[in-house]
N, C-alpha and C positions, 0 to 999 in steps of 0.2 A: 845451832847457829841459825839466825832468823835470814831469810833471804829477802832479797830487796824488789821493789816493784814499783819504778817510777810513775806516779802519777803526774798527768799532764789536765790541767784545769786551769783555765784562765781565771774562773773563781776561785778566791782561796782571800780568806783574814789579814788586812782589814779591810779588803773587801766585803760587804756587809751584804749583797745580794743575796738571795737566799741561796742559789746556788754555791753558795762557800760554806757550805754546812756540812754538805755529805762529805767533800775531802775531808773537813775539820776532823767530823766525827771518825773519820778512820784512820786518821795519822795518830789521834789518842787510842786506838782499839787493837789497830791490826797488829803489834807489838807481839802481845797477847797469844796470838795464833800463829806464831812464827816468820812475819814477814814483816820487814823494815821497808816502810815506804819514805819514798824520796819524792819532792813536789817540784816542777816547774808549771809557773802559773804569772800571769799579767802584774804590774804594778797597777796602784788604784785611782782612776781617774775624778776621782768626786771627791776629793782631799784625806782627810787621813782615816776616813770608815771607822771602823770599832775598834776601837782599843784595846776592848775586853775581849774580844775574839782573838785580836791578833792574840794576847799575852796567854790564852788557852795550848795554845798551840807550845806541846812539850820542847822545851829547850833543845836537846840533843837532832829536833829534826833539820834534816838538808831544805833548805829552801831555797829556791832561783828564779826572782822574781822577770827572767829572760827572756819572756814569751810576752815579746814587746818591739817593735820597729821604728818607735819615735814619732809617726803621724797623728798617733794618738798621745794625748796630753799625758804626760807622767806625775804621780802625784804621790810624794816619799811619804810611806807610815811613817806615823807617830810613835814617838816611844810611848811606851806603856808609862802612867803615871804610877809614883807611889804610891803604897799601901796605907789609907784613908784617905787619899787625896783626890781632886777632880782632875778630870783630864782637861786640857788646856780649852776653850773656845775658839774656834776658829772662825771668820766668815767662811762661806761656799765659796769655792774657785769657779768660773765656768769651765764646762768641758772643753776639748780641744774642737779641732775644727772639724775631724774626721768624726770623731763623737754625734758633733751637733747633727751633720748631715744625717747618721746614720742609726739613731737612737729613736727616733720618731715612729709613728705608726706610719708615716704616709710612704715610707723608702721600705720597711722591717720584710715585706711578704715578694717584694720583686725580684728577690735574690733567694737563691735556696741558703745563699750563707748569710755572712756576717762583717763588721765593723774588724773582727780577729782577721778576716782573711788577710789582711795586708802584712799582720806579725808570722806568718807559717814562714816562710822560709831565716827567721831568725829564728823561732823558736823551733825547727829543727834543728838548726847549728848549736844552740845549748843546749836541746836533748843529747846533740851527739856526743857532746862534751861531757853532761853528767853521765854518758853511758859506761863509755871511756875510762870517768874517774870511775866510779862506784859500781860498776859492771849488773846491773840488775837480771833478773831470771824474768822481766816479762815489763808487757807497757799497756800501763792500764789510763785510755783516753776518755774522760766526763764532759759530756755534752746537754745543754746548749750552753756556752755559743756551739753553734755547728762546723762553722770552719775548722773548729780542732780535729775533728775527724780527717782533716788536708795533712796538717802532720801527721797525727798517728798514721796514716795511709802510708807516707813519704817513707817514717821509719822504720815501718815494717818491710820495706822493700830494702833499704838500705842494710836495715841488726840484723834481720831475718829473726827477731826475738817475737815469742809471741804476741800477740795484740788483743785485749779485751776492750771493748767499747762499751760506754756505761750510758743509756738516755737517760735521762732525770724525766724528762716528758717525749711524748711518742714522736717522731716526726712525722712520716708521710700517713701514717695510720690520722694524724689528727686532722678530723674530716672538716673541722671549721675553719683552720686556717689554712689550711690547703684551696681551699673555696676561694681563699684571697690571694690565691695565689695566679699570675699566667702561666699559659697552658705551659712555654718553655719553659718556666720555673720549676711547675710540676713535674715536668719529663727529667731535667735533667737533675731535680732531687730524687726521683727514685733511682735510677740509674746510678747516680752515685752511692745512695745508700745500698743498692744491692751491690755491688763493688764491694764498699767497703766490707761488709755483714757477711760476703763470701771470704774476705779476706783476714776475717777475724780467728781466734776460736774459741771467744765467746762474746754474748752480746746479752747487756743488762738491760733489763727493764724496773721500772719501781713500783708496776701493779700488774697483780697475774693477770689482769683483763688485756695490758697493755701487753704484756707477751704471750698471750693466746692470741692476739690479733696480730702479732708479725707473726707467729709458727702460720698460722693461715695463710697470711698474705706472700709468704715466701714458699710455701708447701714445694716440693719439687726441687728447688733452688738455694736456699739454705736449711740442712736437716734439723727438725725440730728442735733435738736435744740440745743446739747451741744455742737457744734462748733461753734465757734465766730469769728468775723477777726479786730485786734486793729492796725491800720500799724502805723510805726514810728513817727518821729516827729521831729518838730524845737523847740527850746528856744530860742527866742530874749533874754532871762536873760543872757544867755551864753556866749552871744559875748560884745565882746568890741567894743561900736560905733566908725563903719568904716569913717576915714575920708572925706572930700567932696573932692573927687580929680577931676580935669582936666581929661575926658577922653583920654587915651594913643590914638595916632594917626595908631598906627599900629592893624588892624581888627585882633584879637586877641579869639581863639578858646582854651579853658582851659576843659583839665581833672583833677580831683583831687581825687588822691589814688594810691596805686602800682597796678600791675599786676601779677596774679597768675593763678594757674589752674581753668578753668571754666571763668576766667573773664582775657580776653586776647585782646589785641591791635588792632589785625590785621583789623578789621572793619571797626576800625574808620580810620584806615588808608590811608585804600582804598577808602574809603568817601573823604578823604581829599587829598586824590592825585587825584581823581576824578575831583575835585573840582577847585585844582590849573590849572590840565588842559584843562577843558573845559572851564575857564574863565582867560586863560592867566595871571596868576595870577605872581606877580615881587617878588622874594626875596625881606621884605624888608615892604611888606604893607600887609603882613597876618604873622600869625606867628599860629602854632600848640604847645602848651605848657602845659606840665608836670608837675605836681606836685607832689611830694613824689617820684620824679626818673625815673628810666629807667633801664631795667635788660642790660646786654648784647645783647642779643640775639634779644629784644629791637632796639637798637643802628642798630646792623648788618642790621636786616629788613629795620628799617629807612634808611638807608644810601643805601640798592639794590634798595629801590625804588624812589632815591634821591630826598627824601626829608630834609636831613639834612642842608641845607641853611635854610627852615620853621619852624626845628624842635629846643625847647630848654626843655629843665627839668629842676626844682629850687627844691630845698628841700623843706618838706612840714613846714608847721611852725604851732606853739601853736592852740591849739582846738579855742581858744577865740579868737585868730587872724584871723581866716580863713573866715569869712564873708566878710572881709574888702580885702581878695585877691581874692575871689571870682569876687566881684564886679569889682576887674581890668579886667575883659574879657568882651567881647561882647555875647559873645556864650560858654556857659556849657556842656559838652558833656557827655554824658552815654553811657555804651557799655552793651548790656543784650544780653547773647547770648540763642542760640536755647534750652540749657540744662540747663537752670535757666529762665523757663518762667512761674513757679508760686514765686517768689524773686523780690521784689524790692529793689533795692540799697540803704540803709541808707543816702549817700549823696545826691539824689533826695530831698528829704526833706531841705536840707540845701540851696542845690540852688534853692530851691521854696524862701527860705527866703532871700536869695542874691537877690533875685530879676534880674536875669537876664536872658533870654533869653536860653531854653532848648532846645539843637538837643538830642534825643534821637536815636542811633541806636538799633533798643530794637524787642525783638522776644514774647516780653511780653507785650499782647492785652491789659491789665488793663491799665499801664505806660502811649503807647499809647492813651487810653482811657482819662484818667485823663490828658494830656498834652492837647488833644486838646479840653477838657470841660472847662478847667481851662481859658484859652487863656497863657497860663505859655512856651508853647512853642510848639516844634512836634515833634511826634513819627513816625519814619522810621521803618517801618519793615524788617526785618534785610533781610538784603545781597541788598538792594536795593540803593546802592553806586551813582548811576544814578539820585534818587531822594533826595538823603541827598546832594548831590553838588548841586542840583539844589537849595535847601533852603540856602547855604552857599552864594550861590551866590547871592540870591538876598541881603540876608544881609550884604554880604560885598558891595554891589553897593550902600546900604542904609548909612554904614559906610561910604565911599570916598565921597557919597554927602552932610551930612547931618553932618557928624566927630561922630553920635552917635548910637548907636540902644537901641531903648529906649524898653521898657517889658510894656505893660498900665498899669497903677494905679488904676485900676478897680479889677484887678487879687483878688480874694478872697482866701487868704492864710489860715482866719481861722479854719478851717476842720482839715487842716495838721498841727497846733500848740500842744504843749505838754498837753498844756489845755485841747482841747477836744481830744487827749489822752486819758487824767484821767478822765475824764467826762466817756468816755466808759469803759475805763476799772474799776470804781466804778458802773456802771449797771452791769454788769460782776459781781460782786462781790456780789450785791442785788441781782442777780438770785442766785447764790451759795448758798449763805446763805439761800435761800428757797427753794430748791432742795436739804438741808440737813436737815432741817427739818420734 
């Protein structure tokens, strides 16, 4: 008989943040390994998210969308459309008003928390109540937002049930946004996370870089062995089988995702202008292409360092579609800069399952590490523009003789599948449950 593990994530389908992945993935997995998870998590404020997400999500699970106080705008999923059908169009709603304030870069780093803090003490009272109904053997809290860390804290004091705390990304370990932090902010985030991390027994990380640098950073004060590292994952369930196309004849370098602070262009740029001109490269038989857009400021760069003949951006398209555009490139690129080198990028996982060919420009040794153990692709260590053109270029000379660049079939993806995901994070969970004991 499987035992049950309330997960508490504000993220969760259809919500479409990337943060609604890792619950997804393991409300389909953890079954598997004996443990019935049960979700409360936020409604969605940005209208009705992914549809296709949502309808992944196995029928029989508990869902309780209660981890929600009304300041923030509520926005009812969509039902799932039928089978061939489109799903409805909607315009965008604007956020609510606690949204608007609090979504921005210029509010994000004054506060150790979040926009969630105002839903904890509702989404305690329907924790308690799913505790109640469905009686679970442990409470496993996914972070960020950070404020969820206010409940799980709350109801660990209250069940006295165990507590795992899952970071998706490092908190006080991350040294560039802590920088944007004041000094109060900084004080009373670590403080509260060693709190909670003492209060735990256990605490997840999703790169062993990131949990070698909290066993450090707490040496003395939380014992090592309660930090763990669970990284991301793929679902083949998720996608829809990519058709067999004709590879496109134009050598074809693909990003996929926007650009923001911490995760910016310029790298790959200079890789690939690098590239065009040290291998005389023609408008026309390579192409550098976007997905999910282009800022301005974007555009302007591209164009000073003319490469706008090379360069195109297509909008991004459906989560379950995105393998299938994937695979239209020859080469996947990543950008990891110097101030996110204990983060791995969620899409890393995805183009491990496209199956194609990874240039990583990446300042993050693990990435590296893992590309070239894999045979999945190569890790450039960042600013080396000299040496990332030089892998373009062989593969584009492989492209014009051959029309293909093929990834071997030998690549062993399962490690990085959602599967053994859940497999680790149900060990995670048998340690828990015997360290509360």
């Amino acid at each position: 008989m499987n035992r049950t593990a309330l997960i508490i994530t504000p993220y969760f389908p259809p919500v479409a943040a990337s943060g609604a992945k890792r619950p997804l993935h393991l409300v389909r997995n953890l079954p598997a390994f004996g443990w019935r998870p049960i979700i409360l998590a936020s409604p969605s404020e940005d209208g009705p998210g992914d549809v296709d997400l949502a309808a992944a999500i196995p029928p029989d699970t508990v869902v309780s969308r209660g981890y929600w106080s009304g300041l923030r705008e509520k926005r009812e999923p969509a039902a799932a459309p039928a089978s061939g059908q489109a799903a409805p169009s909607k315009p965008k709603a604007p956020p609510g008003r606690l949204a608007r304030l609090t979504k921005s870069n210029r509010w994000k780093y004054l506060t150790p928390f979040d926009r969630f803090l105002a839903d904890t003490p509702h989404g305690v009272r329907e924790a308690l109540r799913l505790i109640d109904e469905h009686r679970p053997s442990l409470i496993h809290v996914i972070a960020d937002p950070w404020s969820v860390f206010t409940a799980g804290d709350a109801l660990r004091t209250l069940t006295g049930l165990p507590l795992v705390v899952d970071l998706r990304d490092p908190w006080s370990c991350h040294e560039g946004k802590m920088a944007l932090r004041p000094a109060v902010s900084q004080a009373v985030l670590r403080a509260y996370e060693r709190r909670i991390f003492q209060r735990s027994a256990a605490v997840v990380l999703n790169t062993e870089a990131a949990r070698d640098c909290y066993a450090e950073a707490y040496a003395g004060v939380v014992p090592a062995e309660r930090f763990h590292f669970v990284r991301n994952a793929f679902d083949e369930g998720l996608f829809d089988r990519a058709p067999d196309l004709p590879p496109e004849p134009v050598f074809t370098v693909m990003y996929f995702g926007t650009f923001r602070l911490f995760v910016e262009p310029e790298g790959l740029l200079r890789a690939f202008k690098r590239f065009v001109d040290d291998h005389a490269v023609a408008p026309g038989t390579a192409r550098l292409r976007f997905v999910g857009g282009l800022r301005p400021e974007d555009h302007a760069r591209i164009a000073e360092m003319g490469l706008t003949p090379f360069v195109d951006a297509v909008k991004s398209v459906p989560f379950r579609k995105s393998v299938g555009l994937l695979r239209q490139a020859d080469v996947l690129s990543l950008v990891i800069q110097p101030d996110c080198t204990l983060q791995i990028p969620g899409k890393l996982y995805d183009y491990l399952g496209a199956r194609r060919f990874i240039l990583a420009l990446s300042a993050n040794t693990e990435v590296n590490a893992l590309l070239e153990r894999t045979g999945a692709g190569a890790g450039i260590p960042w600013g080396d523009e000299a040496a990332a053109a030089a892998v373009l270029g062989r593969l584009y000379a492989r492209k014009r003789q051959s029309g293909r660049v093929e990834l071997g079939a030998d690549v062993d993806l399962e490690p990085f599948s959602a599967r053994s995901q859940a497999r680790a994070m149900a060990t995670i969970y048998e340690g828990a449950l015997r360290a509360g004991t």
